[in-house]
N, C-alpha and C positions, 0 to 999 in steps of 0.2 A: 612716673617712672621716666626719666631722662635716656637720651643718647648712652651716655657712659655704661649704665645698668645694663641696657639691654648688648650692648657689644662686649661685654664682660658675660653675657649670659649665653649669649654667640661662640666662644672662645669657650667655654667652657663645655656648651652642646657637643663642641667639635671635638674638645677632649675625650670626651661618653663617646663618643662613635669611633673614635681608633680606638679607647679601651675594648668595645664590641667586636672591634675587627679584630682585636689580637686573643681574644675570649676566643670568638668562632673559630677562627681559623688553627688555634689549640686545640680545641675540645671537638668541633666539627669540620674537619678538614677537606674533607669531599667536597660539602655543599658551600662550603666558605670559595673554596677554588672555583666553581661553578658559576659563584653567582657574583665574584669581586668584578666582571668586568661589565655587568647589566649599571653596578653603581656608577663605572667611569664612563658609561655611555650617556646615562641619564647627568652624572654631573658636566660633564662637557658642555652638552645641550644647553644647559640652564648659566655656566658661565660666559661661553661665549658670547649667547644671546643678550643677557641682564649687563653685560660689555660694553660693546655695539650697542645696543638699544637706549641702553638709560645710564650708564655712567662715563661713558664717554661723552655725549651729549651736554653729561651735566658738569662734567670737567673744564670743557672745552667753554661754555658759557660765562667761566669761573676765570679763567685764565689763556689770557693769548697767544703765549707758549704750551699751552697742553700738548699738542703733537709731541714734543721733544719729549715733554716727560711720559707719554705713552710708550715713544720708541726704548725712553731709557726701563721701563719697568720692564718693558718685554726682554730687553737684554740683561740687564740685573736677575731676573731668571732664567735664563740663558745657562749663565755665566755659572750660577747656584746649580743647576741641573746637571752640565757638564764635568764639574766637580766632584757632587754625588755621585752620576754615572761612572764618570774615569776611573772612580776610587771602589765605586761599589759595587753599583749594578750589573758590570761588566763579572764579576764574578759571583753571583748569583748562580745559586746550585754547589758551587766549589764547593766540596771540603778541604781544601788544602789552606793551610795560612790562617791568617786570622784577620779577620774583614769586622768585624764586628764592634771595636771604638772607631773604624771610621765611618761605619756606617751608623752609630750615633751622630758622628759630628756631623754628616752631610746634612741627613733626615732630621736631626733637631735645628739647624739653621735654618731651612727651607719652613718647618713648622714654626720658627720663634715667627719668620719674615709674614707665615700665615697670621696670625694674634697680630701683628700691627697694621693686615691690610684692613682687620676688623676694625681698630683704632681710627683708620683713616675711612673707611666708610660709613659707620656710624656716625662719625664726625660730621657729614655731609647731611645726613639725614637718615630716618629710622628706616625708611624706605630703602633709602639707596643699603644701606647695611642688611637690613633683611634680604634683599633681591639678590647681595654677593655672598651672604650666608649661606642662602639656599642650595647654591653650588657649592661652595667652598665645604661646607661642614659632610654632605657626601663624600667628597674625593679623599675624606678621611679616613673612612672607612677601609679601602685599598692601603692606602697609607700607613694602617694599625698592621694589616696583614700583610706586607711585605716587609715590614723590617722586623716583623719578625721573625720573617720567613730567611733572611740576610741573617741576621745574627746566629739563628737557629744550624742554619747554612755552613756558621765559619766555624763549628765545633762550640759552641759556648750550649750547655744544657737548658731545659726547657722552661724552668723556673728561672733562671736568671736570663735567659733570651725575652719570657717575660716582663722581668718588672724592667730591663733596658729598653726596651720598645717601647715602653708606656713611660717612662723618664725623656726620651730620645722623639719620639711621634706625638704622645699625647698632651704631657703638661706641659711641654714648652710653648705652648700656644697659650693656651691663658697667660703663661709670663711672658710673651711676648704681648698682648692686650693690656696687661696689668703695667708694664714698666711702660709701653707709648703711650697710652691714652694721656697723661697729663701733662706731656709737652704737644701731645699731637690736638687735645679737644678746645683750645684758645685761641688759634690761628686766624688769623685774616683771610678771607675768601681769597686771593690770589695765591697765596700759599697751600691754601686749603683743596684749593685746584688743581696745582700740583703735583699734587700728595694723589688726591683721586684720580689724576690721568695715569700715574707712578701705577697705585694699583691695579689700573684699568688693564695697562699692558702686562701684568704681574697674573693676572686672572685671567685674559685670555692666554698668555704663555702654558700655564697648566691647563684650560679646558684643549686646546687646537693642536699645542705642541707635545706636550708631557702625556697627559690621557689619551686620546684619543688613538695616537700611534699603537700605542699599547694595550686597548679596547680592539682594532684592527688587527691585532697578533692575533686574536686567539679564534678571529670567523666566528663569533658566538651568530644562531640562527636570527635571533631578535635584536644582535646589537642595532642595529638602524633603529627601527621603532623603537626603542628607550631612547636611542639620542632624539628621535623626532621628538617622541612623549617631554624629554626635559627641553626642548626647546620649546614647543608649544604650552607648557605650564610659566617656564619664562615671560611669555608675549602676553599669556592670559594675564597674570600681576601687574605685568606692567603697563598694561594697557586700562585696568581694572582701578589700577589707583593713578595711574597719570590723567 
């Protein structure tokens, strides 16, 4: 079983977990609200750290310019998140207007750009892709349940807030793995390092800047220990197989 397989299998994980998330937070709303900000605590943990530790490192080995393409991934999400926000997030709760095809368009951009960081980690090695999986494929989970909590939000009903969440959050990430992986899995190690510094700043922007803010809103009593717990499940793999 090759690179390509398993980061298609990755991508595909991540789909099942925003499906999950947009399931719970329909059906069990209490404890889905309850417990979406233990996932962004623990995912943070595990991005940052598998960041910083091992794919920056392994970037930077790869390529003499990584810096630059670190600063550019973190801005490339930046840029994606303020968009989202400006357009979406910012009216979160609203009922007035209709938010809901832009908040496909934000949240499916941001997931297609997830399914290619798969592309570009795998690429590097099954390691290095499992260890960005591990975070990435959690912070899905939040993910499934806010857009559809947006959509739900701009007057669109429950059934169709539904299956656009899971069109808009969940499959665009496989099609995003599915359409890069076979311009992204040929590359030359300098390019190749590129691409994984690209991600590296793309992956800590959502664990440091995107989650964590937003895990910090809500005081939950055990946010810290979850972020400790995915930071030290992080150190343990990577220390385990490096």
């Amino acid at each position: 079983m090759t690179e390509p397989f398993w980061a298609v299998v990755a991508s595909f994980l991540a789909c099942l977990v925003t499906t999950i998330g947009i399931y719970t937070i329909r059906k069990y709303e209490e404890w889905g609200k309850k417990s979406v900000t233990y996932f962004m605590c623990f995912a943070s943990g595990v991005l940052i750290s598998v960041s910083f530790i091992h794919i920056v490192p392994e970037s930077f080995s790869m390529n003499v310019n990584a810096p630059i393409f670190l600063l550019a991934g973190y801005i490339f999400l930046h840029i994606i998140n303020r968009f989202t926000s400006g357009y979406v997030c910012d009216k979160l709760g609203s009922t007035k207007g209709s938010i809901g095809p832009t908040a496909a368009l934000g949240i499916s951009l941001h997931s297609f750009v997830d399914g290619i960081v798969y592309s570009v980690t795998f690429s590097a090695s099954v390691l290095t892709g499992t260890l960005a999986a591990l975070g990435m494929v959690l912070h899905e989970f939040p993910e499934g349940v806010v857009t559809f909590l947006l959509l739900l939000s701009s007057g669109i009903d429950e059934k169709k807030s539904t299956m656009y969440a899971f069109l808009a959050a969940a499959i665009s990430t496989p099609l995003g793995t599915l359409l890069s992986y076979p311009l992204i899995g040929n590359l030359e190690e300098p390019i190749l390092g590129a691409l994984l510094a690209f991600s590296a700043g793309a992956l800590i922007y959502v664990g440091a800047t995107h989650l964590l803010p937003q895990a910090e809103k809500e005081s939950k009593k055990y946010s810290i220990l979850t972020l400790a717990i995915g930071i030290l499940v992080a150190i343990l793999i990577t220390v385990s197989k490096g």
